[in-house]
PyMOL commands that place a pseudoatom at each C-alpha (Angstrom):
pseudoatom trace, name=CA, resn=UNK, resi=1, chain=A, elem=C, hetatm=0, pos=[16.086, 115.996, -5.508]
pseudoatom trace, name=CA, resn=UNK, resi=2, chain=A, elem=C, hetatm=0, pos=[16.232, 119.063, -7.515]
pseudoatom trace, name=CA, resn=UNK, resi=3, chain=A, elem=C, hetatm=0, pos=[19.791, 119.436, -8.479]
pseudoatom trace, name=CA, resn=UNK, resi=4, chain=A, elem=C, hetatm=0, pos=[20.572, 115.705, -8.318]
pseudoatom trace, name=CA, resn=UNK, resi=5, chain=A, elem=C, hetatm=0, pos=[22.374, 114.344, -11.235]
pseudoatom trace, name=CA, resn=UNK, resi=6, chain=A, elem=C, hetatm=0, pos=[20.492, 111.080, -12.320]
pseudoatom trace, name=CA, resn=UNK, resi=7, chain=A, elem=C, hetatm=0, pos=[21.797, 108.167, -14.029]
pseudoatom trace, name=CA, resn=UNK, resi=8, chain=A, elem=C, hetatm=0, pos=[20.205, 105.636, -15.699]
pseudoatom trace, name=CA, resn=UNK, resi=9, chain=A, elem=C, hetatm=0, pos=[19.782, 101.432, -14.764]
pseudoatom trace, name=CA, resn=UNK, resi=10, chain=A, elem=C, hetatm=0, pos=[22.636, 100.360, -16.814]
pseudoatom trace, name=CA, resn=UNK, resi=11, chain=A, elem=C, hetatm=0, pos=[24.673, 103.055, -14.417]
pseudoatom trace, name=CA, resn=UNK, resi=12, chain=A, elem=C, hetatm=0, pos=[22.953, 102.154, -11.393]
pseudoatom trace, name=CA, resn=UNK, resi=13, chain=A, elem=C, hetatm=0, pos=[23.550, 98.128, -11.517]
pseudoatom trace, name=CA, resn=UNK, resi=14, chain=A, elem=C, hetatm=0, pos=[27.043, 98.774, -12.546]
pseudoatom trace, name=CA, resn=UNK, resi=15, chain=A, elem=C, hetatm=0, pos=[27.850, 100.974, -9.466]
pseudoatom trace, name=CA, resn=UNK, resi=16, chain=A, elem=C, hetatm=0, pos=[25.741, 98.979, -7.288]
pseudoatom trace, name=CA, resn=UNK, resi=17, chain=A, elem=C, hetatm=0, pos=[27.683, 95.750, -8.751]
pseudoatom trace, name=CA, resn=UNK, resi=18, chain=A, elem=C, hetatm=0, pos=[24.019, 94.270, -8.804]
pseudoatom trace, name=CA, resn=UNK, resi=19, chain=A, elem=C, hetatm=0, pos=[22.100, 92.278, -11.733]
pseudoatom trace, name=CA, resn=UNK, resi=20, chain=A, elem=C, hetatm=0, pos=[18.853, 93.728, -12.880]
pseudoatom trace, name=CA, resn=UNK, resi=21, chain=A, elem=C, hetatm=0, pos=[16.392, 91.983, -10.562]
pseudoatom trace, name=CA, resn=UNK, resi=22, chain=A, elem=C, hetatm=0, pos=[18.309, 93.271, -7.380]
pseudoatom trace, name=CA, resn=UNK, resi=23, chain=A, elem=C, hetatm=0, pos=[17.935, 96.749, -8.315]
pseudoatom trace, name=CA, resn=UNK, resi=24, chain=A, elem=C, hetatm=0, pos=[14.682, 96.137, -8.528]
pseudoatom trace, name=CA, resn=UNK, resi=25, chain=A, elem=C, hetatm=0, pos=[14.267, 95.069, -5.404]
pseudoatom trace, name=CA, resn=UNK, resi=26, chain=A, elem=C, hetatm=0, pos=[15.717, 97.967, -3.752]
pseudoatom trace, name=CA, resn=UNK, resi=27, chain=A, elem=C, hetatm=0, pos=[13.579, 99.834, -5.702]
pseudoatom trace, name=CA, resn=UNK, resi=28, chain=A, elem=C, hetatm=0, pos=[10.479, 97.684, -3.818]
pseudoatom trace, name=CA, resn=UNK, resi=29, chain=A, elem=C, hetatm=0, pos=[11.932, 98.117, -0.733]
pseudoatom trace, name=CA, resn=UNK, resi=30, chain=A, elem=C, hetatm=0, pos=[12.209, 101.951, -0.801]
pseudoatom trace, name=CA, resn=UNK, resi=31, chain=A, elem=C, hetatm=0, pos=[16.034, 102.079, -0.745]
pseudoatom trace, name=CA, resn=UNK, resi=32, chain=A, elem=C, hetatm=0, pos=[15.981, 103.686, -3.971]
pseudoatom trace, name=CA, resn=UNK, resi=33, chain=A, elem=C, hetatm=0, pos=[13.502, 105.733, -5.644]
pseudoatom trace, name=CA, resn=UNK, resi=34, chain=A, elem=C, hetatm=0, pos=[12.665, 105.720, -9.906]
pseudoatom trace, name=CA, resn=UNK, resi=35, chain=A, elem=C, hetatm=0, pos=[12.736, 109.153, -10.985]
pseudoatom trace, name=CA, resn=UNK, resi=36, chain=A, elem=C, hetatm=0, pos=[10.636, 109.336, -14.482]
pseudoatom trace, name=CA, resn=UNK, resi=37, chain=A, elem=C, hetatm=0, pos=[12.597, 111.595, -17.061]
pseudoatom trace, name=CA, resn=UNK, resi=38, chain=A, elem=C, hetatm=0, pos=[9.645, 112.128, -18.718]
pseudoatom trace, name=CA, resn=UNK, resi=39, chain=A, elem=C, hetatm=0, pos=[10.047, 110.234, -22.013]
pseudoatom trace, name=CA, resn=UNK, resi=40, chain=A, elem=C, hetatm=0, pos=[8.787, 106.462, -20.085]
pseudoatom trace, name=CA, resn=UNK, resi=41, chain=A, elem=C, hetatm=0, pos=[12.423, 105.980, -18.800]
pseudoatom trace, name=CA, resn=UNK, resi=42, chain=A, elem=C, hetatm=0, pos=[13.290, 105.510, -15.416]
pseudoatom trace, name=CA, resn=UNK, resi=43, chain=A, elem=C, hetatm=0, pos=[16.497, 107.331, -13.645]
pseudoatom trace, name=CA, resn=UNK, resi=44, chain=A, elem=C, hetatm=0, pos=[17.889, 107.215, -10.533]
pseudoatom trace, name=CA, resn=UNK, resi=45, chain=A, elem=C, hetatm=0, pos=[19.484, 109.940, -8.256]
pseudoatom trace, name=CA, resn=UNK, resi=46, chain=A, elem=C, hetatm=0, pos=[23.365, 109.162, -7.899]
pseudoatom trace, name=CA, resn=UNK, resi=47, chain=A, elem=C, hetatm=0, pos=[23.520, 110.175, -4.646]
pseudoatom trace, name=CA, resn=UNK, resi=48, chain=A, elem=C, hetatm=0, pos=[20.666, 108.019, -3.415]
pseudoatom trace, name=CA, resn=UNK, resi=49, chain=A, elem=C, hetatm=0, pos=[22.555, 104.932, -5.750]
pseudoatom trace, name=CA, resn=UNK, resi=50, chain=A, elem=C, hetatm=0, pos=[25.719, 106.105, -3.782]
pseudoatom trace, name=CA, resn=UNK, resi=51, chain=A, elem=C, hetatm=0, pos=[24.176, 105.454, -0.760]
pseudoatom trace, name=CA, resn=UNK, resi=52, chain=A, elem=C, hetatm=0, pos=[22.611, 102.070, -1.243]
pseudoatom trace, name=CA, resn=UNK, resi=53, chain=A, elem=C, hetatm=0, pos=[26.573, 101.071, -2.055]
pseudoatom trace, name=CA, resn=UNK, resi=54, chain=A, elem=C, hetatm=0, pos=[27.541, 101.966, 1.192]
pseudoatom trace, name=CA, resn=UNK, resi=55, chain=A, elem=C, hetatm=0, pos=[24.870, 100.523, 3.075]
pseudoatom trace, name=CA, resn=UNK, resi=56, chain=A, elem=C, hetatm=0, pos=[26.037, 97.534, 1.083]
pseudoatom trace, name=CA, resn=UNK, resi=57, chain=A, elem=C, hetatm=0, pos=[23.269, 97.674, -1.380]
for i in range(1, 57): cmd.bond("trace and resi %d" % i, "trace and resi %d" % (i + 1))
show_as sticks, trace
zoom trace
């Protein structure tokens, strides 16, 4: 994903239109994958967030 702007969960649920615990569940179901930034937080690749909107996420 080198390249790959991330955003963070705030970002993510708002695209996604999704509360909290259903990103998390994609997350468990492999639709999306965590990216650690290094400081404990957790980011997400836009294009992979993109994706999970079209596939009705």
């Amino acid at each position: 994903m080198t390249g790959d702007e991330t955003i963070d969960a705030a970002e993510a649920r708002q695209l996604l239109e999704v509360p909290p615990e259903q990103l998390e569940a994609l997350v468990d179901q492999g639709v999306i994958t965590p990216i650690d930034d290094g400081s404990g937080r957790l980011r997400y690749s836009r294009a992979e967030v993109m994706a999970a909107r079209l596939m009705g996420g």
